[in-house]
N, C-alpha and C positions, 0 to 999 in steps of 0.2 A: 626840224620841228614842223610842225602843218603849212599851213599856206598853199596856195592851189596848185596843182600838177604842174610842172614844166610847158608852157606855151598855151597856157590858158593865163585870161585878163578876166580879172575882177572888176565889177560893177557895180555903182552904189543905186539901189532904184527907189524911188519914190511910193511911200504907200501912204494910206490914211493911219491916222493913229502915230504911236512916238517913235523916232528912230524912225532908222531907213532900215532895210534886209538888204543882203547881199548875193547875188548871185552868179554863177556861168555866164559867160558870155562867149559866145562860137563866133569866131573870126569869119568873115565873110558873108554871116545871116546876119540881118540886119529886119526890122519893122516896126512899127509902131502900132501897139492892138490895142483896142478898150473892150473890155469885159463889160457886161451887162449882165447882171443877172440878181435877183433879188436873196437867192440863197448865199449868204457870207461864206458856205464851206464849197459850195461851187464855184463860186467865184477865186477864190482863193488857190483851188485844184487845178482851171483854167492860168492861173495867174503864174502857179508854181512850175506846169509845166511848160508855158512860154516860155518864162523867163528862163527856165533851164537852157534852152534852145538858142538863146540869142536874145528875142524880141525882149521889148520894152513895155511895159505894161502898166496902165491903170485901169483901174474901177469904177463901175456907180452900178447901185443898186436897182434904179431901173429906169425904163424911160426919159422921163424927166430931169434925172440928174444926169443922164445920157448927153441930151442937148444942152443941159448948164457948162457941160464942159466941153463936149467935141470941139470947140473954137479953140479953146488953150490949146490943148494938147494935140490938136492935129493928128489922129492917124492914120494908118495906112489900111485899115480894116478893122471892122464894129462887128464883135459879137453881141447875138442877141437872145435871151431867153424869153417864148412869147408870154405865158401869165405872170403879170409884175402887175405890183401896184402902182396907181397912180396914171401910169402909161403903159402900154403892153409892147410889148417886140414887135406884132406888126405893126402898130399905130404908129412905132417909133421908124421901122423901118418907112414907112410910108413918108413918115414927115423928114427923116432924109434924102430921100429921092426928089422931095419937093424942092429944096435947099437946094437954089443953086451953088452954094461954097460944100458940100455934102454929097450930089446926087455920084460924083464920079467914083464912090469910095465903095468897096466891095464890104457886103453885111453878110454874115453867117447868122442862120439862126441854130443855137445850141440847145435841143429841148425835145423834150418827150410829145413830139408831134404828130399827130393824127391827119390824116390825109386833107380833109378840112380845111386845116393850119398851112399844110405844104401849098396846097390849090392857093390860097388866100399870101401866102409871103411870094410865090412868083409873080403875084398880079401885082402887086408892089412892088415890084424887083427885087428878092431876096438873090443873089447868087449861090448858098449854098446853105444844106442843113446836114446836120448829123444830131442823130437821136441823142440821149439819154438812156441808161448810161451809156457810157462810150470809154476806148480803151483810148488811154495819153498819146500813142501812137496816130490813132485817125486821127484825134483834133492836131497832135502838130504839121500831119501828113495836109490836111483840110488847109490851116493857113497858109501856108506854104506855096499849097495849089494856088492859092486866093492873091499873093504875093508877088508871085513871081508873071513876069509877065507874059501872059499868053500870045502864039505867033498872031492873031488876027489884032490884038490890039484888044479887043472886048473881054469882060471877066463873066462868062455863063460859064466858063468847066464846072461850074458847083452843080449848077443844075444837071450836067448828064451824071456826076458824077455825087449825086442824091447817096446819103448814108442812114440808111433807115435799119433801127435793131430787132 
């Protein structure tokens, strides 16, 4: 009867709202991502196909609930979408980089960005963007990049490796 394929491990993961979902989890990918984005079905899309992948995932809708939580949940990499209410993805990224419990944590901005936006999140230190839309593939190929740790010890690959649609 159902139940997962043969050598795959089920996962219970944390969302807002009732009940948990369950998902995939890939043996040997491991991360911790927070979504940022103020659209609930982008966020969601971002979340679905993480979590397919392995990583672990929560949410907040923007900015500000961004820093309400980064402390709990710890992760490994903060995606950011820049127009949100309240607080915007660069603001947010800027005021992670200030934090020192925050500044070492690699931030993607995920958003239909204008060169403006690009110029304006590396002055902050954004490490990596990919436009809107985007195919599930570049964002999980993006974290990944973001992830894993690079041979000099520093996380710029996002920057040479800019994804604009």
């Amino acid at each position: 009867m159902g139940g997962p394929p043969r050598g795959v491990e089920v996962a219970k993961t944390r969302t807002r709202g009732r009940g948990g979902t369950y998902s995939r989890v890939v043996s040997g990918v491991s991360g911790r991502v927070l979504v940022v984005d103020d659209n609930r079905v982008i966020r969601q899309l971002i979340r679905v196909n993480l979590e397919l992948e392995g990583f672990e995932v929560v949410t907040a809708a923007d900015g500000a609930e961004c820093l309400e939580v980064i402390h709990r949940f710890q992760p490994d990499l903060v995606t950011l979408d820049v127009v949100m209410p309240r607080l915007d993805g660069l603001r947010t990224a800027a005021l992670l980089r200030a934090d020192e419990r925050t500044r070492h944590l690699p931030v993607a901005i995920i958003s239909a960005c204008d060169e403006g936006e690009v110029e304006s999140g590396l002055e902050v230190g954004v490490d990596a963007f990919l436009a809107k839309p985007f195919e599930p593939a570049e964002l999980v190929q993006l974290v990944r990049g973001l992830l894993l740790p690079p041979m000099d010890g520093r996380h710029d690959t996002g920057r040479a490796g800019t994804t604009q649609g």
